[in-house]
N, CA, C and O of each residue as an XYZ file, in Angstrom:
748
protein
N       0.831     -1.176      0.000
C       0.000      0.000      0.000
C       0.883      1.249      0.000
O       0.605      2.027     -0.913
N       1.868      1.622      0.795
C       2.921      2.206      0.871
C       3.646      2.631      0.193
O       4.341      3.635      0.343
N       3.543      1.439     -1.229
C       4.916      0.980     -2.188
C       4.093      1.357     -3.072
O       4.795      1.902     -3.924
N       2.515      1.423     -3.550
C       1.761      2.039     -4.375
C       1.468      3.648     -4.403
O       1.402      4.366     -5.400
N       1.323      3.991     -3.118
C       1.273      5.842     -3.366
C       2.678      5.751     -3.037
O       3.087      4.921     -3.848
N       3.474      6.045     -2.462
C       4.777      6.980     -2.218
C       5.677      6.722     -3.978
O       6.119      7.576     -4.748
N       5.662      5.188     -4.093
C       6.657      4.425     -5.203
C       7.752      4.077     -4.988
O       8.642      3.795     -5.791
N       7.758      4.073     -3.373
C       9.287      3.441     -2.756
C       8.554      2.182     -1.716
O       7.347      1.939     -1.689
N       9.441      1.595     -1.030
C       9.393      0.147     -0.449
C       9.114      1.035      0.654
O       9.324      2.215      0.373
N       8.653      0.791      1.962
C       8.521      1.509      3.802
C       9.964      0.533      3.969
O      10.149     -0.677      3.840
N      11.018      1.863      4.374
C      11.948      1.494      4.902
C      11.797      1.513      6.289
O      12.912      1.458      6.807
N      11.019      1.560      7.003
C      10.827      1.097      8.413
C       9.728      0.048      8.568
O       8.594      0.433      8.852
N       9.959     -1.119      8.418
C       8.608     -2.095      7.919
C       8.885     -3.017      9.368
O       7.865     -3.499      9.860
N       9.924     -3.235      9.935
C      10.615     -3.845     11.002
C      10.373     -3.024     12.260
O      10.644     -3.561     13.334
N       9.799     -1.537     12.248
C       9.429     -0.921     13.525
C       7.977     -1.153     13.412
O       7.402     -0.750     14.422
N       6.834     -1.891     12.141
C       5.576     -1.341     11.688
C       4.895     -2.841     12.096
O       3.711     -3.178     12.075
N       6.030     -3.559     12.451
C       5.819     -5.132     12.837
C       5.623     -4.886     14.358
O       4.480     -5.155     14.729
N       6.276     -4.539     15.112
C       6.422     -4.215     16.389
C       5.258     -3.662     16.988
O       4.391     -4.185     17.688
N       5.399     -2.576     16.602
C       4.208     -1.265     16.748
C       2.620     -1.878     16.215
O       1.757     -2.009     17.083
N       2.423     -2.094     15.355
C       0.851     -2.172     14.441
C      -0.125     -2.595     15.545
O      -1.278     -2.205     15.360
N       0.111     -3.360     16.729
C      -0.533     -4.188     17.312
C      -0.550     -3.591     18.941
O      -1.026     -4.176     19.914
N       0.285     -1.911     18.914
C      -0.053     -1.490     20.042
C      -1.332     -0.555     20.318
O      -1.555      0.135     19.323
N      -2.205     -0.330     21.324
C      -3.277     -0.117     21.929
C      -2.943      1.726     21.542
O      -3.858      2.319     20.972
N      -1.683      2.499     21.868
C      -2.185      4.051     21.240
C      -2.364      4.070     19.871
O      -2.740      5.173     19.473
N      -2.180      2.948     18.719
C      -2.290      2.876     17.337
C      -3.428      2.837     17.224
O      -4.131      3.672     16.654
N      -3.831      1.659     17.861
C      -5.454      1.383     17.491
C      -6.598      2.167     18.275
O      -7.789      2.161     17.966
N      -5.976      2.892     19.425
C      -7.122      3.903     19.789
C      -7.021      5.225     18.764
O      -7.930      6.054     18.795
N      -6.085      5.363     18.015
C      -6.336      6.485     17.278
C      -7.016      6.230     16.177
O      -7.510      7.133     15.502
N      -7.118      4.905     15.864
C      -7.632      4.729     14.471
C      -9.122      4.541     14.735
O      -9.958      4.724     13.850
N      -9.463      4.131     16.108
C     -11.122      4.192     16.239
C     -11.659      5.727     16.418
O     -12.640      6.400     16.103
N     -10.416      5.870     17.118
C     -10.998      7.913     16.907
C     -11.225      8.305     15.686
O     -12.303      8.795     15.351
N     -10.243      8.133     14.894
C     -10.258      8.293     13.418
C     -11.489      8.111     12.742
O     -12.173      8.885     12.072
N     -11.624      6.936     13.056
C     -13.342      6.416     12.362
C     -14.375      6.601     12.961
O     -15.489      6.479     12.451
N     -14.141      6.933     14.174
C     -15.203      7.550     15.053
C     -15.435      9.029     14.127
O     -16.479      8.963     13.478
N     -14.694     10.312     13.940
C     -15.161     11.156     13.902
C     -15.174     11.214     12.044
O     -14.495     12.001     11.385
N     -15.869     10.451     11.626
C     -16.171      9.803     10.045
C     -14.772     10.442      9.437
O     -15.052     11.403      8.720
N     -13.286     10.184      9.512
C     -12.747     10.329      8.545
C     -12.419      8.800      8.263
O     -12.604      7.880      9.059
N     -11.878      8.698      6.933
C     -11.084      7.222      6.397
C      -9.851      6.989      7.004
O      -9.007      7.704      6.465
N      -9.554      6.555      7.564
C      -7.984      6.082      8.072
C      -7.501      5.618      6.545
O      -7.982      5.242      5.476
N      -6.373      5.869      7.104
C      -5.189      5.356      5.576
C      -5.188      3.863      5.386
O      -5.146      3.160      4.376
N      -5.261      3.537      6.977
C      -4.896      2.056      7.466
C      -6.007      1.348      8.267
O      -6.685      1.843      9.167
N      -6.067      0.052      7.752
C      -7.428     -0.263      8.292
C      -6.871     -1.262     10.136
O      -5.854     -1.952     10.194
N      -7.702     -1.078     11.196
C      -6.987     -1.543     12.501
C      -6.630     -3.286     12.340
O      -7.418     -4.066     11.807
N      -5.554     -3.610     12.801
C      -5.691     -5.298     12.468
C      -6.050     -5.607     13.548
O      -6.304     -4.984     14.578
N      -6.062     -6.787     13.212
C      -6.973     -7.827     14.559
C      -6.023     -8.202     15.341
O      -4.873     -8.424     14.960
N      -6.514     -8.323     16.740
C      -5.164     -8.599     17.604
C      -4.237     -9.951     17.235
O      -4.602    -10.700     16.330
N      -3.411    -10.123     17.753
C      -2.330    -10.848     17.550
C      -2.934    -11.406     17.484
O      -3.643    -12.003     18.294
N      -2.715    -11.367     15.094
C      -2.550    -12.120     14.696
C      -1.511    -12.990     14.466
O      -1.609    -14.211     14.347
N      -0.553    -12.351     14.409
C       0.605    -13.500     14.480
C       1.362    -14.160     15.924
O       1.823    -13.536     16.880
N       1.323    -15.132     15.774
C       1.585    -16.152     17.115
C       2.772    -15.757     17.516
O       2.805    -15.802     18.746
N       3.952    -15.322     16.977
C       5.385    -15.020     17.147
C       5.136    -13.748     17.990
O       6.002    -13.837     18.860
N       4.551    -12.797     18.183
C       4.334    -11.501     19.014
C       3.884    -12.144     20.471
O       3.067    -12.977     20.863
N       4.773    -11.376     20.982
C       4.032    -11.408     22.644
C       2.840    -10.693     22.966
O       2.558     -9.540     22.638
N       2.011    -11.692     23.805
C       0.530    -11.081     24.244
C       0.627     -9.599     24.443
O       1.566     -9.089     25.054
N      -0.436     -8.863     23.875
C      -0.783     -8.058     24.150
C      -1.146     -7.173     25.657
O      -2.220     -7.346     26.233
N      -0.167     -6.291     26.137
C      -0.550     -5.983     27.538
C      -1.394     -4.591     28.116
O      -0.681     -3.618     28.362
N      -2.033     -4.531     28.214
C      -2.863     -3.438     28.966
C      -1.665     -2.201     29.175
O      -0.676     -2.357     29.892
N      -1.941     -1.054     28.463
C      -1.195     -0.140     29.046
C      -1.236      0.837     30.287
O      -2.274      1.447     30.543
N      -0.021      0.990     31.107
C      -0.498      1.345     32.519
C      -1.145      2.912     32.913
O      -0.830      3.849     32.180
N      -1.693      3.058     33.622
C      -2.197      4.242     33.802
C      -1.103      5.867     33.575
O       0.123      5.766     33.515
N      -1.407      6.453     33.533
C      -0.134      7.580     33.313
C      -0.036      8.291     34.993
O      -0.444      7.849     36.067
N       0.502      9.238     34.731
C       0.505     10.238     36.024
C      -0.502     10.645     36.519
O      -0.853     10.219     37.619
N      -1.457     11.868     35.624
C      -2.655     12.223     35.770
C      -3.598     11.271     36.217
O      -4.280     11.649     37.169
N      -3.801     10.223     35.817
C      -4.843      9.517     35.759
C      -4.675      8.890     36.966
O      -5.682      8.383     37.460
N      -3.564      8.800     37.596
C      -3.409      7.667     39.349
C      -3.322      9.026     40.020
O      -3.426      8.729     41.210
N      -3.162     10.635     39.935
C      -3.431     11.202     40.871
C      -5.044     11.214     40.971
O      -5.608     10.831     41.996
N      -5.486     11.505     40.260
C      -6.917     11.692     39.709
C      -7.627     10.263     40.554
O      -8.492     10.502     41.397
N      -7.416      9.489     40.415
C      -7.793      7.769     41.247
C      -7.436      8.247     42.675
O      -8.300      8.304     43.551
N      -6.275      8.557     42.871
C      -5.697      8.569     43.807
C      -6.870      9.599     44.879
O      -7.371      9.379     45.982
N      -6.950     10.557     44.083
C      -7.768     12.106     45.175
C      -9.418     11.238     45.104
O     -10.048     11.018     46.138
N      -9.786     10.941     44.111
C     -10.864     10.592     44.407
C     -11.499      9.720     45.107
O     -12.713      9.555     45.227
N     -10.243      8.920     45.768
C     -10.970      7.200     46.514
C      -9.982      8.229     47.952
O     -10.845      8.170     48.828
N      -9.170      8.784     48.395
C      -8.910      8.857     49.260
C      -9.544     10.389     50.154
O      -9.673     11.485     49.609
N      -9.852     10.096     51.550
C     -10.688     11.117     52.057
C      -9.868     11.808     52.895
O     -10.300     12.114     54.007
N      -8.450     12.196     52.474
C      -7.748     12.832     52.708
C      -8.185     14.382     52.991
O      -7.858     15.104     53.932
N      -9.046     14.664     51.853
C      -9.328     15.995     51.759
C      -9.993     16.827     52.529
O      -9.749     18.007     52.782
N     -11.341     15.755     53.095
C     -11.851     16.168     54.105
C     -11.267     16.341     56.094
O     -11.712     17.033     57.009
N      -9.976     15.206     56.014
C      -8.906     15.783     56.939
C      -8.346     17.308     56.497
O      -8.023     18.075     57.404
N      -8.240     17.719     55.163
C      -7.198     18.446     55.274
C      -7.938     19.710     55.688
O      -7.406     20.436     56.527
N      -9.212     20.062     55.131
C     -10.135     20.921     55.360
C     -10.399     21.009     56.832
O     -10.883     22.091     57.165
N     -10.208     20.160     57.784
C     -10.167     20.367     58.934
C      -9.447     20.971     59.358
O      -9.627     21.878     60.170
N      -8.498     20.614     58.916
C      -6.818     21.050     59.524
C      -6.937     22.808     59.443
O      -6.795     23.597     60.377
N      -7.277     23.139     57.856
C      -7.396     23.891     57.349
C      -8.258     25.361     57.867
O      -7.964     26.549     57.735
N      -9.502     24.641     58.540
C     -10.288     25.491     58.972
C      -9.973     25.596     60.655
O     -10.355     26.648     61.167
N      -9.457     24.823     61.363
C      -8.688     24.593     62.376
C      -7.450     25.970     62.678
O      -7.385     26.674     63.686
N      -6.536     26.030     61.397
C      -5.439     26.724     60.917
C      -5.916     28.204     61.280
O      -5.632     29.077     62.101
N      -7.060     27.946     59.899
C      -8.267     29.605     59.746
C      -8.743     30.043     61.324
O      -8.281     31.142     61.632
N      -9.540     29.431     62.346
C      -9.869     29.619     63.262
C      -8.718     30.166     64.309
O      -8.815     31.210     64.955
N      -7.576     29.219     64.344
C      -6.056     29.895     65.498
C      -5.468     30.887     64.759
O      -4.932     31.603     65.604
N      -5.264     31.331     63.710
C      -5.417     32.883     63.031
C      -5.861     33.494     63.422
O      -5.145     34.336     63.964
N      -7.403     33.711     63.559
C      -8.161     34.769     63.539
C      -7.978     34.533     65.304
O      -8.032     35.631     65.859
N      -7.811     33.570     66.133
C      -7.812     34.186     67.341
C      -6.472     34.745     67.809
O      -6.151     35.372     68.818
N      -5.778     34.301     66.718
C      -4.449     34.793     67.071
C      -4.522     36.556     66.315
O      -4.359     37.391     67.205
N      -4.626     36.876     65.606
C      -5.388     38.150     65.327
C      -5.798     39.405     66.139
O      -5.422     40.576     66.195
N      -6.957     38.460     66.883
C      -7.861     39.358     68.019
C      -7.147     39.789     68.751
O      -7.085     40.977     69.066
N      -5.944     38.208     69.480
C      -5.135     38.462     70.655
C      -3.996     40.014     70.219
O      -3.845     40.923     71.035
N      -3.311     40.021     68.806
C      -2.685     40.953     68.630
C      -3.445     42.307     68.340
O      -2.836     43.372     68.441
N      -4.613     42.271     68.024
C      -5.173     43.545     67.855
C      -5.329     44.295     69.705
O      -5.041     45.375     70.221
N      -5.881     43.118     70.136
C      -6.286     43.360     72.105
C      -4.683     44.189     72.515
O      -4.403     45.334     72.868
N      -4.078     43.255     72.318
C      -2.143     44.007     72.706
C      -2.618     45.181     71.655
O      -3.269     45.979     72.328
N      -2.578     45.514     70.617
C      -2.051     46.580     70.279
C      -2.796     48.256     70.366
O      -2.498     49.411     70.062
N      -4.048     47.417     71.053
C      -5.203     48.438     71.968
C      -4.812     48.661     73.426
O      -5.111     49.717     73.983
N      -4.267     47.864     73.944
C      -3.950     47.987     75.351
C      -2.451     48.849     75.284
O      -2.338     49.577     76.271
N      -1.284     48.926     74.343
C       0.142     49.092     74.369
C      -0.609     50.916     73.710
O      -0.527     51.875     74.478
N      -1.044     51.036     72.770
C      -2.029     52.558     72.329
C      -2.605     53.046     73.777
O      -2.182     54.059     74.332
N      -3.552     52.263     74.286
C      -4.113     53.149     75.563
C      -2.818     53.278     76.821
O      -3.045     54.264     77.523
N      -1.696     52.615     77.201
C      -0.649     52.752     77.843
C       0.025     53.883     77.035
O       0.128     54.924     77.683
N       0.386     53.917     76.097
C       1.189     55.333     75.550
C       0.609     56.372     75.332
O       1.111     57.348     74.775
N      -0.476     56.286     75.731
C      -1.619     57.746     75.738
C      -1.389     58.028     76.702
O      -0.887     59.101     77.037
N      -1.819     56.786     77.662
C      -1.366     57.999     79.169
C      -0.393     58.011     79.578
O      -0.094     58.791     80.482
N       0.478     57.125     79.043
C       2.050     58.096     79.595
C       2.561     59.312     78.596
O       3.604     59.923     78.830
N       1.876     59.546     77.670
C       2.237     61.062     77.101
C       1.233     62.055     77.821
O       1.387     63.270     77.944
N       0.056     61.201     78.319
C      -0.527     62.487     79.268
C       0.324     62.827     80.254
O       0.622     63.999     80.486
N       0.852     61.660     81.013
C       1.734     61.637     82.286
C       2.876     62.632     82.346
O       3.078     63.254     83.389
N       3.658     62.814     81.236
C       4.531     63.338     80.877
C       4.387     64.972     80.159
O       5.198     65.897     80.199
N       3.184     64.908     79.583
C       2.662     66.577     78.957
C       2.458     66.916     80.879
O       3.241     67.696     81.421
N       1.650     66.411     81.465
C       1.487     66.582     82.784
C       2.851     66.856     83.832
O       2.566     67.639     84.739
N       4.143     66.394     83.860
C       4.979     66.601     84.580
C       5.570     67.666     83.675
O       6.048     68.579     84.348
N       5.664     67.804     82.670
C       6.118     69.018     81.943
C       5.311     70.465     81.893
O       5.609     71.365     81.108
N       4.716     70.502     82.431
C       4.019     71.831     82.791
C       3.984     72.433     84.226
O       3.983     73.633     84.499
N       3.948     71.194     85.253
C       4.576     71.318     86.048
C       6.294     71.713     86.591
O       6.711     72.198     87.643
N       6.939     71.289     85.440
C       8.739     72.052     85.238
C       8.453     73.216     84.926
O       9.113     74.128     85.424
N       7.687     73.422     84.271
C       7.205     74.655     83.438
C       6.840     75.787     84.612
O       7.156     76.976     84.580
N       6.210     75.206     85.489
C       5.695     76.417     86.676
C       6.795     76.582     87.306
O       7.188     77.739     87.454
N       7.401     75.731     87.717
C       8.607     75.680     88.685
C       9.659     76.332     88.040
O      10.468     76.828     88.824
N       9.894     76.483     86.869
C      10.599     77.700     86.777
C      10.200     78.672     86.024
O      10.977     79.285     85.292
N       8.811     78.957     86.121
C       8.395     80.677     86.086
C       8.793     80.863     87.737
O       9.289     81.917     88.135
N       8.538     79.805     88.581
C       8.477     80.224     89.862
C      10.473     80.583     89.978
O      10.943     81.478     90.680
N      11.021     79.955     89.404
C      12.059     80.056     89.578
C      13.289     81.033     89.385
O      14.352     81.209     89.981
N      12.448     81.782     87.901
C      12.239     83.265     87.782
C      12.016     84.216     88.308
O      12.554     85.297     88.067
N      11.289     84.030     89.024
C      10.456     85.054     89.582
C      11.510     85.211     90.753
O      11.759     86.318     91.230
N      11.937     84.391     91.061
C      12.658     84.166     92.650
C      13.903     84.877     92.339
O      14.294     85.753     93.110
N      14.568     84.577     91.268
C      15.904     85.162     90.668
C      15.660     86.851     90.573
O      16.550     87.625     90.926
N      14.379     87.314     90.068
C      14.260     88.558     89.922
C      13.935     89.263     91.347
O      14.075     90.469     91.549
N      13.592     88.553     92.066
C      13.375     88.936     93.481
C      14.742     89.399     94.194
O      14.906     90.404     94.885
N      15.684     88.407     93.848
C      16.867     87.910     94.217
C      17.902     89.185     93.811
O      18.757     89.643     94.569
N      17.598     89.689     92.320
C      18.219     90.878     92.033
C      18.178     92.095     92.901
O      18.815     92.861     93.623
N      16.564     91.664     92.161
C      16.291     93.654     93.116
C      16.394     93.898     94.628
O      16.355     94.967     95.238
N      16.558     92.425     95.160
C      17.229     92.758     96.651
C      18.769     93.283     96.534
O      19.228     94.305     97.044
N      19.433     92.340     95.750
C      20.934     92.690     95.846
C      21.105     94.467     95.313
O      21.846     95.320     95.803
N      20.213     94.588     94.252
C      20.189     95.985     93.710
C      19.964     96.822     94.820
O      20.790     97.711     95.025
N      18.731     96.670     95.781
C      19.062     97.459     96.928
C      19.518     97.444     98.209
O      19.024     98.083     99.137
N      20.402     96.762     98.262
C      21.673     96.656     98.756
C      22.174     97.260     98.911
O      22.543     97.832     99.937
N      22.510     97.410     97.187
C      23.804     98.255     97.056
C      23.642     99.801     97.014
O      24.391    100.685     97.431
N      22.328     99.867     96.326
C      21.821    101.318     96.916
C      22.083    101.899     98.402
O      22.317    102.944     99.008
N      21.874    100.445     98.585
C      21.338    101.143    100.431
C      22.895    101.514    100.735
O      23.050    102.438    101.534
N      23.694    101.102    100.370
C      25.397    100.850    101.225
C      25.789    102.092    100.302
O      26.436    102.992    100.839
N      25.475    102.202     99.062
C      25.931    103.853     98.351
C      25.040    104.839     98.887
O      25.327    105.860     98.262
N      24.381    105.031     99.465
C      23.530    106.093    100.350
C      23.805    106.005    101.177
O      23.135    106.917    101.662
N      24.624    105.399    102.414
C      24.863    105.280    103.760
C      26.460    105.567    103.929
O      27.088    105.680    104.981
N      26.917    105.650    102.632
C      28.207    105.852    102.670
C      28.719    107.127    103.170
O      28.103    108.167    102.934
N      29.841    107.117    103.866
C      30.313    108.740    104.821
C      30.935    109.201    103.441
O      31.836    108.444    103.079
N      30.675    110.277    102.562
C      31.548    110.539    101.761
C      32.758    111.821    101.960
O      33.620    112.072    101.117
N      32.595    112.493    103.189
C      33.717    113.383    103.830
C      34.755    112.355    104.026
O      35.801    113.003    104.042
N      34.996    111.310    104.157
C      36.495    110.763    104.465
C      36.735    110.187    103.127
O      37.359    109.128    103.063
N      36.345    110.715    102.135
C      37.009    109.785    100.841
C      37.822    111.285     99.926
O      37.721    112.510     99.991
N      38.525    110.403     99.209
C      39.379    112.407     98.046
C      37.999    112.501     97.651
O      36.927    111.895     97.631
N      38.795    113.970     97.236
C      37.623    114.648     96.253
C      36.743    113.622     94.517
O      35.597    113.556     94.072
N      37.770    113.176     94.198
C      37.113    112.380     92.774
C      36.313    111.283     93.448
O      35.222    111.143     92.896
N      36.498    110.518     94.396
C      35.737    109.413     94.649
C      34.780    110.081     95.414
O      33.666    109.626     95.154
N      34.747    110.987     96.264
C      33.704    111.503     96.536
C      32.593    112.184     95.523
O      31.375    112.201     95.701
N      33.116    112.581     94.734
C      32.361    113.282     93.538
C      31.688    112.261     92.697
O      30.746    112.580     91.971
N      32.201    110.862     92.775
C      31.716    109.817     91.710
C      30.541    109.561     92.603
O      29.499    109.887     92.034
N      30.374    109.136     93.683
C      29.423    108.405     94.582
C      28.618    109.356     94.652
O      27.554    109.084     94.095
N      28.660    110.345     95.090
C      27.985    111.780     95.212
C      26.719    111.959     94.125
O      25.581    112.026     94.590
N      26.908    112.031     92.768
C      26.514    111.590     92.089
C      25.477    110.267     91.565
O      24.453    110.357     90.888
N      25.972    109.326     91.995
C      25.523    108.121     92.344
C      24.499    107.831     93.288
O      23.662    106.962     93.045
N      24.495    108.728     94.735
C      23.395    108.659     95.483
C      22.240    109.869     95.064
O      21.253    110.039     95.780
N      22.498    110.770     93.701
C      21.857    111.809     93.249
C      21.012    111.252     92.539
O      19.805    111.493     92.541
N      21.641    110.385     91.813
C      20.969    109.125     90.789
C      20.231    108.411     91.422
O      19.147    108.181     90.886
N      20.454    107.886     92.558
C      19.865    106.747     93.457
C      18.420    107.469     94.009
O      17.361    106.894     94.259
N      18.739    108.941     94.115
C      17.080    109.185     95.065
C      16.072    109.669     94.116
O      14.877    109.805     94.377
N      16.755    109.968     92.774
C      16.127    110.445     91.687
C      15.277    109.718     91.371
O      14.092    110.050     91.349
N      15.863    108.173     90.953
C      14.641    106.837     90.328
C      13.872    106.546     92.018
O      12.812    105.937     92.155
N      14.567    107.047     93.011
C      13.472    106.814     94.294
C      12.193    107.144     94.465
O      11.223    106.441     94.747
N      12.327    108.711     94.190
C      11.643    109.680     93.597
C      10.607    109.529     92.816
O       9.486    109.730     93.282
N      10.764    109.177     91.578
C      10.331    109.276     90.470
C       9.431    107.829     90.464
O       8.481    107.758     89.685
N       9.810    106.483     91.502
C       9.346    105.275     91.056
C       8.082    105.514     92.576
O       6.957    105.020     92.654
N       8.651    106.254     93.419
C       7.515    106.736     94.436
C       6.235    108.043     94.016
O       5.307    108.487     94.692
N       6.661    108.341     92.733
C       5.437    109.767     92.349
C       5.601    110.686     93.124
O       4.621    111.423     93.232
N       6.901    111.068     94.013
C       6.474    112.524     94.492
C       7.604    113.325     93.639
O       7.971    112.839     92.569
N       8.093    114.404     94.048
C       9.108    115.529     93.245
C      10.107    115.566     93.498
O      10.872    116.035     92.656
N      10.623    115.121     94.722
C      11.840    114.933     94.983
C      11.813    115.999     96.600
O      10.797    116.428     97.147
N      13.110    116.179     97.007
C      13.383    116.514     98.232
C      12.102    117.947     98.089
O      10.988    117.935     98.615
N      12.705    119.106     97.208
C      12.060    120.443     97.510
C      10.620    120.426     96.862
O      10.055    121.516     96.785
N       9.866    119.140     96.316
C       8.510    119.448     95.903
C       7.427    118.909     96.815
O       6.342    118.545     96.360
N       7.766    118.852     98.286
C       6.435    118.262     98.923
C       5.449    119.087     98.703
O       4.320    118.823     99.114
């Protein structure tokens, strides 16, 4: 047949001996004729020739023993346990970190209140502390007033007497002036 259309001999006639009589040959050729085309080649009948070894069932592939495999075993419905088991210690594990991270938020609120709170308190303590320093001046300031007004200035020379002299002129002037009256001659 071969040797009539091509016009050469099938130089593989020794692989066509082997092969002709395997099960993916002949399932393609019922497909073949299943979906109405002509096959080239018509299917032979099983071993026909006695010299071939029996014909053996070909074994399942990969797909097809996982596929067996998932469907007879109830693995799945363990795993879905496991699974929803998994899902459930999540979500309480979840809650537990949301609870901490509500409780660690309400602790750092009030220790920034705690702390805005002791800081306003520093805050008074030294306006107060201010206040004390300026106290602290205007005592020493009149002090020294008081000791440059009480000073004998007949036992000093003339220039140092003349500087201080001056100085207690100055001294009764802002006395004066911070008391509202006129000074010595305006009662």
């Amino acid at each position: 047949m071969y040797e009539g259309i091509v016009g050469t001999t099938f130089k593989f006639i020794h692989c066509w001996f082997i092969l002709r009589n395997e099960m993916k040959w002949n399932e393609w050729l019922v497909t073949a004729s299943a979906s109405n085309e002509e096959p080239a080649v018509q299917p032979v009948e099983e071993n026909v020739d006695p010299t071939l070894p029996p014909r053996i069932d070909r074994p399942n592939g990969r797909d097809k023993a996982k596929k067996a495999h998932n469907s007879t075993s109830s693995s799945s419905s363990a795993c879905m346990e496991v699974l929803q088991k998994m899902s459930i210690d999540r979500s309480a594990y979840e809650e537990q970190v949301q609870a901490t991270s509500e409780e660690e938020a309400k602790e750092i609120a009030s220790r920034s209140e705690r702390k805005l709170a002791i800081q306003e308190e520093q805050l008074q303590i030294q306006k107060a502390q201010v206040e004390v320093q300026k106290e602290i001046l205007q005592l020493q300031k009149e002090d020294r007033e008081e000791r440059i007004m009480t000073m004998d200035v007949e036992k000093m020379q003339p220039w140092v007497r003349d500087y201080y002299i001056n100085k207690q002129k100055k001294i009764s002037a802002m006395s004066f002036r911070d008391d509202g009256s006129n000074g010595p001659g305006g009662q």
